[in-house]
matplotlib code that plots the C-alpha trace (Angstrom):
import matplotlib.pyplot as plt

x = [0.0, 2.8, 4.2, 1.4, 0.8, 4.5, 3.7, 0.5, 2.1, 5.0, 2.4, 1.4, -1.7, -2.8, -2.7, -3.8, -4.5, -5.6, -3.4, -3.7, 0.2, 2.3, 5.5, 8.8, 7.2, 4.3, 6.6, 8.6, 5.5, 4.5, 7.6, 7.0, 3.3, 1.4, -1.6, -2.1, -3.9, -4.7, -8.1, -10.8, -12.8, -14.4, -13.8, -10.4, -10.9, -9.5, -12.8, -11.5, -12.1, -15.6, -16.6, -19.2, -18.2, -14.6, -16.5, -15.3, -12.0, -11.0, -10.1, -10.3, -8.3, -7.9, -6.2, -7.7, -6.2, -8.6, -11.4, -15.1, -16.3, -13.9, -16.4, -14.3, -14.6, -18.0, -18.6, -16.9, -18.8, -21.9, -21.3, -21.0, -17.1, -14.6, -13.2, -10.7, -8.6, -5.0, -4.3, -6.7, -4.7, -1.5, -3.2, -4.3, -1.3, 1.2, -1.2, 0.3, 4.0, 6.5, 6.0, 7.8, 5.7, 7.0, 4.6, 5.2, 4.1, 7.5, 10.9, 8.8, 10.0, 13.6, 13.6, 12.0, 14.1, 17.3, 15.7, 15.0, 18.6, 19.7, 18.0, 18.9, 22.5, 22.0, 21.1, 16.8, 14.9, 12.3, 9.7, 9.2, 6.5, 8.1, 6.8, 10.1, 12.0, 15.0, 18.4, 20.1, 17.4, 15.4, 12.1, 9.6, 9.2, 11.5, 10.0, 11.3, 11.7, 10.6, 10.3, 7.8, 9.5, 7.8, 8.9, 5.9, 5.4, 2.3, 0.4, -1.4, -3.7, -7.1, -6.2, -5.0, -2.3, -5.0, -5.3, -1.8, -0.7, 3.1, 5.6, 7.3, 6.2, 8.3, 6.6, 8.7, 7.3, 3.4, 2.9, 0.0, -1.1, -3.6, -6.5, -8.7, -9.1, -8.3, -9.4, -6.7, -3.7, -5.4, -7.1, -4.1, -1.7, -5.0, -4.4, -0.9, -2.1, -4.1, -1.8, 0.8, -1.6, -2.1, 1.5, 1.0, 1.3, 4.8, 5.9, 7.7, 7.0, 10.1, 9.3, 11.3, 11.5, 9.2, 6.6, 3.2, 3.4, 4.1, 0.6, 1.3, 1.4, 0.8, 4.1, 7.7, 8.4, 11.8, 12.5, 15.3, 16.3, 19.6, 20.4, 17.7, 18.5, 16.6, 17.3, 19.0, 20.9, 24.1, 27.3, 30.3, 28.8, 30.7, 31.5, 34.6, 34.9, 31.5, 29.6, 28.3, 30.4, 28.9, 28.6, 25.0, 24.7, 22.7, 20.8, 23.6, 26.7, 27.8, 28.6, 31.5, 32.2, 29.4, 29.7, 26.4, 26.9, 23.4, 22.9, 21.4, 20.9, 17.5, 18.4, 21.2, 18.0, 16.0, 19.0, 19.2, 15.1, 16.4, 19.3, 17.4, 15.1, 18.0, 19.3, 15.9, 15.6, 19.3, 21.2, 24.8, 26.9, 28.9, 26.1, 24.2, 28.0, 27.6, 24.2, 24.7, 28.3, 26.4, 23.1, 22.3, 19.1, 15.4, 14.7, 13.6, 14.5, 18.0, 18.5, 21.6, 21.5, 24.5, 26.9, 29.8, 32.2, 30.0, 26.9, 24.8, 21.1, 18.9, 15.5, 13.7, 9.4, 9.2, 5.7, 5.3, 6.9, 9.3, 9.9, 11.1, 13.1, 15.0, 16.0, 17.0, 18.9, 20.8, 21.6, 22.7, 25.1, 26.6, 27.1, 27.8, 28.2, 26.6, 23.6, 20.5, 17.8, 14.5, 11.9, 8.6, 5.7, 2.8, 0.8, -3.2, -4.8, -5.8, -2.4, -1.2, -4.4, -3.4, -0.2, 0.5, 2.5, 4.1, 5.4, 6.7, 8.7, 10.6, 10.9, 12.7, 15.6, 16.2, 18.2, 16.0, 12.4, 10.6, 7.0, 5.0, 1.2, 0.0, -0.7, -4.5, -4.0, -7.6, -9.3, -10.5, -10.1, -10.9, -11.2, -8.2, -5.8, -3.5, 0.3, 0.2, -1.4, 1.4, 4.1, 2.7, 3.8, 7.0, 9.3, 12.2, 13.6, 14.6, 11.1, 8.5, 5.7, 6.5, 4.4, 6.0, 6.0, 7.9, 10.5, 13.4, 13.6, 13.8, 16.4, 18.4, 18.7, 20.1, 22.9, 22.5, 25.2, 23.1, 19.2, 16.3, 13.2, 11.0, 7.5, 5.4, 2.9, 4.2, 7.2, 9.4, 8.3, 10.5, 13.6, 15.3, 15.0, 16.2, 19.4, 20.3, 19.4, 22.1, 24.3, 25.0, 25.2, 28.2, 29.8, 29.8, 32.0, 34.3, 34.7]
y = [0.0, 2.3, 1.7, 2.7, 5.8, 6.9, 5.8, 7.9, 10.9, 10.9, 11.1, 14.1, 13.1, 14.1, 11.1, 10.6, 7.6, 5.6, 3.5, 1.0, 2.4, 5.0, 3.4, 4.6, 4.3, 6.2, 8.4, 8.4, 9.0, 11.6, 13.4, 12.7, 15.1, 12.0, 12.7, 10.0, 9.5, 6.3, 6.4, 4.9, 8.2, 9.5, 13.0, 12.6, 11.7, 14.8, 17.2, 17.5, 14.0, 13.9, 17.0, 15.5, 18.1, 16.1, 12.8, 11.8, 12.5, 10.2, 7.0, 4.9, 1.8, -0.5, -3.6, -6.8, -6.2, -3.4, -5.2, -5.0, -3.2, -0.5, 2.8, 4.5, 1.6, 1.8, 5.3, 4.5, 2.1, 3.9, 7.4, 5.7, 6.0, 4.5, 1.7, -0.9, -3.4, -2.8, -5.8, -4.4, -1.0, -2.6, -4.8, -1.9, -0.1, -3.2, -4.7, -3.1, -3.3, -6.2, -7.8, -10.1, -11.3, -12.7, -15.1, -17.5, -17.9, -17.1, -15.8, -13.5, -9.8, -10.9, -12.3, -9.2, -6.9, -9.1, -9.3, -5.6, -4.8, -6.7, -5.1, -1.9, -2.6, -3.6, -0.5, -1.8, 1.5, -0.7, 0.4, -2.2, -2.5, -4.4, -5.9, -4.8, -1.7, -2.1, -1.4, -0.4, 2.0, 2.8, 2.7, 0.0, 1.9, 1.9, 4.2, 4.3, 7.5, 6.2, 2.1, 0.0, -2.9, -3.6, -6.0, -7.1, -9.0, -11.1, -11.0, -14.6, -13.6, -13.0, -14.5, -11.0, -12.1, -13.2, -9.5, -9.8, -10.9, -11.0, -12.0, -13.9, -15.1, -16.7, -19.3, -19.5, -21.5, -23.0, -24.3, -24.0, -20.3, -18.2, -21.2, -18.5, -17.2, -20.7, -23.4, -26.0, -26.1, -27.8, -25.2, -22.3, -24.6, -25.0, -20.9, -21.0, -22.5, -20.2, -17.4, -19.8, -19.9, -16.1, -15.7, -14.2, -16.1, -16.9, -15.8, -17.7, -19.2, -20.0, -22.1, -23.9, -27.6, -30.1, -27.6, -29.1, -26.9, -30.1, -30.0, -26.4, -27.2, -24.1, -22.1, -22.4, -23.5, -23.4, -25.1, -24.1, -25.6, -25.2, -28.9, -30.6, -31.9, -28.7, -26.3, -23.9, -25.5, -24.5, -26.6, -26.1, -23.9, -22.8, -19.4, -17.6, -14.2, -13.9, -14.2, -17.1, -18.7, -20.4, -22.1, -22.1, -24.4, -22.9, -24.9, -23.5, -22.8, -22.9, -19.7, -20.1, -18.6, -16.1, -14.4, -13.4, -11.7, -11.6, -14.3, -17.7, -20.7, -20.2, -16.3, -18.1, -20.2, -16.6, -15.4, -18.2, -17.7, -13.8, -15.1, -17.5, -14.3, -12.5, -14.8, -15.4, -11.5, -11.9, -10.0, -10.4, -12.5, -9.4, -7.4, -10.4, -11.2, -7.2, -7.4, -10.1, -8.6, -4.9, -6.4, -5.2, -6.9, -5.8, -4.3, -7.1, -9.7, -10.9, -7.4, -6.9, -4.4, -4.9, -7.2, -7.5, -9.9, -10.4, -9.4, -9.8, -8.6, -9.8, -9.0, -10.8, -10.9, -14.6, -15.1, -18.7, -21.7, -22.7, -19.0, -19.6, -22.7, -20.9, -18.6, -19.8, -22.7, -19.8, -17.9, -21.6, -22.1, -18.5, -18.5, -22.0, -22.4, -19.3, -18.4, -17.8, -15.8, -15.9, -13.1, -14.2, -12.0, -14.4, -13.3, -14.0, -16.3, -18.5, -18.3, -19.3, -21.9, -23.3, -24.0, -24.2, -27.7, -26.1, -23.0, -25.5, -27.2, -24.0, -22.3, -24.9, -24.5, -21.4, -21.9, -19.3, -17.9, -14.9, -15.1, -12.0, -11.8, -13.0, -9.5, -10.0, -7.5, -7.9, -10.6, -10.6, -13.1, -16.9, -19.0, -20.9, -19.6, -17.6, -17.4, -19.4, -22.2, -22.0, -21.7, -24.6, -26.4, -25.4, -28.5, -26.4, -25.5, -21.7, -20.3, -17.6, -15.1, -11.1, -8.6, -5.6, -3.6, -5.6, -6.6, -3.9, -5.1, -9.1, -8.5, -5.8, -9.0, -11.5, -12.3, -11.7, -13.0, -13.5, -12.0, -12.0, -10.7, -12.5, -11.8, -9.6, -7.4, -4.6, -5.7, -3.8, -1.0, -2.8, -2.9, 0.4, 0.1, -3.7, -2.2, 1.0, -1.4, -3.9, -1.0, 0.4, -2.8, -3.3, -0.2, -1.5, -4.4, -2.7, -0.2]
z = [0.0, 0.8, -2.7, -3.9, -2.2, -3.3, -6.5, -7.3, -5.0, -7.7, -10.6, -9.1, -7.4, -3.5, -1.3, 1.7, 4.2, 7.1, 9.0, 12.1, 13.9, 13.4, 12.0, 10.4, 7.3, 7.6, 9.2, 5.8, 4.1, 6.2, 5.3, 1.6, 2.1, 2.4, 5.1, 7.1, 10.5, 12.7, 14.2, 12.1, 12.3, 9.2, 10.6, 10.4, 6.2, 4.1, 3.5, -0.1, -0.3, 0.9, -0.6, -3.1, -6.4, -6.0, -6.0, -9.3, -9.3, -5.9, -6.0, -2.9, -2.6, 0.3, 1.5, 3.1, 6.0, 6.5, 8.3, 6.7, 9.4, 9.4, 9.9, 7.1, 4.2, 5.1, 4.6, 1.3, -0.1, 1.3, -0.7, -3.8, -4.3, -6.3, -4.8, -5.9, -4.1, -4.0, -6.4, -9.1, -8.7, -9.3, -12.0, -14.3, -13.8, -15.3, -17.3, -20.6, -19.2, -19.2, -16.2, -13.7, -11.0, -7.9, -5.9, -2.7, 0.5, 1.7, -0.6, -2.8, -1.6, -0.9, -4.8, -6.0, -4.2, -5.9, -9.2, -9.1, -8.1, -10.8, -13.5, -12.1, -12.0, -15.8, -16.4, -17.4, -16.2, -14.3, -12.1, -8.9, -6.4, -3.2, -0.2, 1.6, 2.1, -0.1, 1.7, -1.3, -2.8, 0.6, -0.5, -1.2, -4.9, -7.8, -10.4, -13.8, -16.1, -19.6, -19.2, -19.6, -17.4, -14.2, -11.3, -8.9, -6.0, -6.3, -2.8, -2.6, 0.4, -1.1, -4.3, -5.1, -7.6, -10.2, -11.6, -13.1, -16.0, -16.3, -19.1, -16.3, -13.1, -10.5, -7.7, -4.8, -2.6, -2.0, 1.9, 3.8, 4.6, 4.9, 5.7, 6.8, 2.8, 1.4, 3.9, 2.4, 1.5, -2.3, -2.4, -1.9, -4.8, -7.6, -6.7, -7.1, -10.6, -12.0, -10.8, -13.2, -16.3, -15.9, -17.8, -20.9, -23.9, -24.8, -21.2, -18.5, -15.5, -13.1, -10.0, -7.4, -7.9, -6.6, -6.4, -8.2, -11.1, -13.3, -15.4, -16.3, -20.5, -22.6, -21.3, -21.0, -17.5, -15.9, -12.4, -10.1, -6.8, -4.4, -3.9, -6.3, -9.9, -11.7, -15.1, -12.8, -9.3, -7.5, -7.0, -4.1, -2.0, 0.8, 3.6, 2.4, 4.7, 5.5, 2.2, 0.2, -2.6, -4.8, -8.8, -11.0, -13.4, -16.3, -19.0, -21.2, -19.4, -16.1, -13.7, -11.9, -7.9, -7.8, -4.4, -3.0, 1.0, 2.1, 5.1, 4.9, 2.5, 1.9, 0.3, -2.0, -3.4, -3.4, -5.6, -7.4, -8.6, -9.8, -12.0, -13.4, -14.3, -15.5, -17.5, -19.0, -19.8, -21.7, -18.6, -19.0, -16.6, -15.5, -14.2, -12.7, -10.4, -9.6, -8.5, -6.1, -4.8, -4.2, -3.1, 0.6, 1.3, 2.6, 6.0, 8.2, 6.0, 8.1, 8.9, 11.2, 13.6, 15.7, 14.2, 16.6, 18.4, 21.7, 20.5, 16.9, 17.2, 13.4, 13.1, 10.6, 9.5, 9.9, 10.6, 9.5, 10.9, 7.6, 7.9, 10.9, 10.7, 7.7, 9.8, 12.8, 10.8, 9.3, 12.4, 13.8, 11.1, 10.8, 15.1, 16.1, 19.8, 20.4, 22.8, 20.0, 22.3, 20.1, 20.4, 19.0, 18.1, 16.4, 13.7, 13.4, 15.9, 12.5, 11.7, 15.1, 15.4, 12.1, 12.4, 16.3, 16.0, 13.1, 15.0, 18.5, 16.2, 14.6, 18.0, 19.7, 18.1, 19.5, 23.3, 24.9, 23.5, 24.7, 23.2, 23.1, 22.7, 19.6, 16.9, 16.0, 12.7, 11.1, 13.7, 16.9, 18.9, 19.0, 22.1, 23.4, 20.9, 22.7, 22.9, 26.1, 24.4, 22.0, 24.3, 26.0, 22.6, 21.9, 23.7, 26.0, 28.4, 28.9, 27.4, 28.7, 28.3, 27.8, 27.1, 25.0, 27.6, 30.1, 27.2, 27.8, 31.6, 30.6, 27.8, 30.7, 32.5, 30.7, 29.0, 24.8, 22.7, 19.4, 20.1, 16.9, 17.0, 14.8, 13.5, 11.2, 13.8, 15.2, 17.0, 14.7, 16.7, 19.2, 17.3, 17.9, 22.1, 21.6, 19.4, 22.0, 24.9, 23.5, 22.3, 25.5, 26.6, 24.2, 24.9, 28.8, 27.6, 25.7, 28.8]

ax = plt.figure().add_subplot(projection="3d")
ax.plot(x, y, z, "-o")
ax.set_aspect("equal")
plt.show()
């Protein structure tokens, strides 16, 4: 949504908007002459907007996140304005563009953040509409002077990816989410599907192996795995000062030592998805090897915030338990031996009812969780699922129940060596008393 807002605001346009929680980024957007406030009072809407002459010049679009009760939407719908869902926005603005589409229940905004970066570093003038804020480019928006190439991600929830149709799309991954919208997890892959057959005829689709796409006929398909026999894998992987070094072996040639320094094997199969885009759009070796040496990654995807001898603090969106396991596996492998303190902020109470088994497993790989309450977002909540329940689950020993609040004291008393927070609500809000808690902290060592 923020994308979006940027993106009509530079198309000279007056934007304003509601919003749950003051953040840094509507804090950004503020700063950009966006209006925004965060009551759900229609008072508080801009009376140029409701004034009924300007009527016909507004458009209103919304997210499904917003809940269908919110006393603004309904004003909305009630005085006859025009309303579209975010997805249809972003539909009619790249339906006539060359598109690449980036869909997955996990991996999509890290991939489209690299596979913009790429074409950027090519020198393609693309416009890209991120899920993350890119760390090289900070913003969600790359806007393009004269192009007509567009890089997308492709938001399953809702089934709002069906009103694209891209040249290429790219299916990351396709585990059970969102049950609330689809009920099954057969039911979120036949959706998967006919995101898949929405590729434009004599497009692309590029998918990780072993993902069910094997009856999609009428397009060229490409598969791509880290470990699995696919048309694009990697070979000799390994840690050489920090960074990932690795070989791709191409349909037609193989890559040799591409460094790639953003943590974690699961982000060296998330690059691996752009290059095979790359080389698919004819990018040349040399500016693909830049990309992935200059790439800097997406805030809160493995973002380090203090990365020093005695203390590392990551904070990552993981919100869903493979999300999870990828990285806290990664933060295993990169710290060996260390002390991984885990600070846990569940998303949904479907989410959290859906996959409770799902999230114990992930979480006890940590050596010390601090779960806080569950982030309810768009519900309200359901009997019995709670984070206690959950906690209840998860099969360790050093584990507990923090509210945010009480957070800065329980972190002041132990002793952090490698600390993530970990979740997709509004514990990010959290992130910069964590880092100046553990900064002075570090300064108190060195002393």
């Amino acid at each position: 949504m923020s994308a979006l807002a940027r993106f009509f605001k530079a198309m000279g346009k007056e934007v304003s908007g509601y919003d749950k929680t003051p953040s840094s980024l509507t804090d950004e957007l503020i700063a950009e002459g966006i209006r925004i406030h965060f009551e759900d009072n229609v008072q508080l809407i801009p009376e140029n907007i409701t004034n009924p002459k300007n009527r016909d010049n507004v458009l209103v679009i919304y997210t499904p996140a917003i809940p269908a009760n919110h006393s603004e939407l309904e004003y909305m719908n009630r005085s006859g304005f025009h309303i579209l869902k975010r997805s249809e926005v972003l539909g009619e603005i790249t339906k006539d563009n060359y598109t690449v589409a980036i869909g997955g229940t996990h991996g999509k905004t890290t991939t489209s953040t690299i596979i913009a970066h790429i074409l950027k570093t090519a020198g393609v003038d693309c416009t890209a509409f991120l899920g993350g804020i890119s760390v090289n480019y900070h913003t969600n928006l790359i806007l393009s002077k004269t192009g007509t190439t567009m890089v997308v991600e492709a938001d399953e929830y809702d089934r709002s990816f069906l009103t694209l149709h891209p040249q290429i799309a790219v299916i990351t991954s396709m585990d059970a989410d969102h049950l609330d919208i689809y009920q099954t997890k057969e039911h979120l892959e036949e959706s998967y599907k006919l995101f898949a057959r929405k590729v434009k005829k004599g497009g692309m689709l590029i998918y990780k192996q072993g993902l069910p796409l094997h009856d999609i006929t009428d397009i060229q398909c490409i598969s791509y795995s880290l470990h699995e026999k696919a048309d694009f894998t990697t070979a000799n992987i390994k840690i050489e000062d920090g960074e990932h070094v690795f070989d791709i072996i191409c349909p037609k040639a193989i890559i040799k030592q591409m460094r790639f320094g953003y943590p974690g094997l699961h982000n060296v199969e998330n690059a691996l998805a752009a290059i095979a885009v790359a080389i698919s759009m004819n990018i040349s070796e040399s500016n693909i090897r830049e990309a992935l040496e200059t790439f800097k990654g997406v805030h809160r995807r493995f973002e380090f915030h203090i990365k020093e001898k005695d203390i590392v603090y990551i904070d990552d969106y993981a919100h869903h338990p493979e999300e999870l396991r990828a990285c806290i596996t990664s933060v295993k492998e990169l710290y060996p031996g260390k002390k991984i303190i885990g600070i846990f902020q569940p998303h949904l109470f479907t989410r959290t009812r859906d996959f409770a088994d799902g999230f114990a497993q992930s979480l006890a790989l940590l050596d010390e969780l601090i779960l806080l309450e569950i982030y309810p977002a768009r519900e309200l909540p359901i009997e019995g699922i709670n984070s206690r329940m959950l906690l209840d689950k998860v099969k360790m020993k050093n584990k507990m129940l923090c509210t945010n609040e009480e957070l800065m004291e329980e972190l002041s008393n132990r002793k952090s060596e490698v600390v993530l927070t970990l979740g997709a609500g509004d514990i990010d809000r959290l992130v910069e008393p964590i880092k100046n808690l553990l900064d002075l902290r570090l300064k108190l060592t060195i002393s």
